[in-house]
C-alpha positions in Angstrom: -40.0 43.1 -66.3 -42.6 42.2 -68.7 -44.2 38.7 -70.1 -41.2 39.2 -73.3 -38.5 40.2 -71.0 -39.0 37.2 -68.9 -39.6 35.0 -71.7 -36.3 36.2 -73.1 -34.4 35.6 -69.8 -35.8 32.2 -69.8 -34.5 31.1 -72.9 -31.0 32.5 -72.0 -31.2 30.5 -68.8 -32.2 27.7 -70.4 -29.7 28.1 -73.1 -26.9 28.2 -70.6 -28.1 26.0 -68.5 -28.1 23.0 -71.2 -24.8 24.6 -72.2 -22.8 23.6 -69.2 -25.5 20.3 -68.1 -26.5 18.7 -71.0 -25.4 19.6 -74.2 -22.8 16.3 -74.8 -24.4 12.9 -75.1 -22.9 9.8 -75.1 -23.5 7.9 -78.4 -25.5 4.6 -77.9 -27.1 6.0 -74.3 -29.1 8.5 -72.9 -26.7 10.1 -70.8 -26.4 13.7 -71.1 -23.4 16.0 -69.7 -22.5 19.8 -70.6 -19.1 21.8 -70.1 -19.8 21.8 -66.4 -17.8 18.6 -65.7 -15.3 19.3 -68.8 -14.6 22.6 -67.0 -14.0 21.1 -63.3 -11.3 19.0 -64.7 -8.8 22.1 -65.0 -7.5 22.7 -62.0 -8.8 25.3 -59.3 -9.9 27.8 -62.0 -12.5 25.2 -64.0 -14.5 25.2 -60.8 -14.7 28.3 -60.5 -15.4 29.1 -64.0 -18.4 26.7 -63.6 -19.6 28.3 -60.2 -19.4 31.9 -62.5 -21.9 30.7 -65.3 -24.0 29.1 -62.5 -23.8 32.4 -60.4 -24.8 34.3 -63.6 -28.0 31.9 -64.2 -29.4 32.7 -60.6 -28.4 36.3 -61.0 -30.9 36.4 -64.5 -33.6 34.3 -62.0 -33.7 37.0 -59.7 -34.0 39.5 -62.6 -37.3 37.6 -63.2 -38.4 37.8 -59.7 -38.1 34.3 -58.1 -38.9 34.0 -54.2 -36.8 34.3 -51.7 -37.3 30.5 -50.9 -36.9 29.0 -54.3 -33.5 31.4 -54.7 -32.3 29.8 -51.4 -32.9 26.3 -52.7 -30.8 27.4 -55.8 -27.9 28.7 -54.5 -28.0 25.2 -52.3 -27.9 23.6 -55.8 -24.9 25.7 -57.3 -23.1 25.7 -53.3 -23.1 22.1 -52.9 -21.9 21.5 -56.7 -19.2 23.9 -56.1 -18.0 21.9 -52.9 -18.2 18.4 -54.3 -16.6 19.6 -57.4 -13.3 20.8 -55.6 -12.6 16.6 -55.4 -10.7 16.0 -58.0 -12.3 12.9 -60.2 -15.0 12.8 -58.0 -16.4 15.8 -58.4 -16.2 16.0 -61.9 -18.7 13.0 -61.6 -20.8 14.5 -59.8 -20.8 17.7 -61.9 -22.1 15.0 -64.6 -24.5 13.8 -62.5 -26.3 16.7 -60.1 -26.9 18.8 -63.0 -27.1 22.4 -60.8 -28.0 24.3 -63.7 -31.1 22.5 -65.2 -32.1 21.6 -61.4 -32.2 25.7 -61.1 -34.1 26.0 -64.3 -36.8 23.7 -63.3 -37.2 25.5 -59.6 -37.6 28.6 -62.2 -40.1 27.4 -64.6 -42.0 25.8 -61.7 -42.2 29.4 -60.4 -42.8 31.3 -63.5 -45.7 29.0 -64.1 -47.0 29.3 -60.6 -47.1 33.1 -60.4 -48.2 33.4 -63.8 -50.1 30.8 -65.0 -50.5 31.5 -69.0 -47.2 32.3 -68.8 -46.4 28.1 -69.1 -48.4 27.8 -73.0 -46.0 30.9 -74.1 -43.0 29.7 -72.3 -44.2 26.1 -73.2 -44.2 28.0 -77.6 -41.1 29.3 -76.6 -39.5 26.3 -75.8 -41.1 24.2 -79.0 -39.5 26.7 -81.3 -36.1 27.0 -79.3 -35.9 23.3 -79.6 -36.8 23.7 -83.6 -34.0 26.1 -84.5 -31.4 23.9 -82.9 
């Protein structure tokens, strides 16, 4: 996969992962939550709907070529979300809280930017004018 390819795949991840983590805030704080926790309180299938979109996200990380290590953390952060989340009320805070998804994004950018090292000024471009269009 190229520099554009991965760049591409980023912002899809990141899209997504703000999507279901952060994209709600709570007028008059700084508190952040996505669909992720708004999902988990259907019954049985809003978990797993949630697990799916997370699944998806480490399925396009692995399309960029994470390690083997950093894909094991993140399948930690999507498991144990998953198995918290099954309690109902408590899990759904939780979901709020832990934030899988932009947990797995940082481990990604961290390793995007390690392995290739101009690749954090594009992605860092990227992400200015991602955050302009919105």
């Amino acid at each position: 996969m190229d520099t554009t390819q991965r760049l591409l795949t980023l912002n899809r991840i990141r899209k997504l992962s703000r999507l279901m983590d952060t994209s709600i805030g709570i007028p008059g704080t700084r508190f952040r939550f996505g669909l992720d926790p708004i999902l988990g309180l259907v019954p049985g299938a809003g978990d797993l709907v949630s697990t799916a979109f997370s699944a998806y996200i480490i399925y396009l990380a692995t399309r960029v070529g994470i390690s083997n290590q950093d894909l094991r953390q993140m399948i930690f952060n999507v498991g144990l979300e998953a198995i918290v989340g099954t309690v109902p009320l408590v899990g759904d805070l939780f979901d709020a809280v832990y934030k899988s998804n932009i947990r797995n994004l940082a481990i990604l950018e961290k390793h995007l930017t390690a392995v290739e090292p101009e690749f954090s000024q594009v992605a860092l471009e990227e992400e200015i004018n991602l955050a302009s269009s919105n």
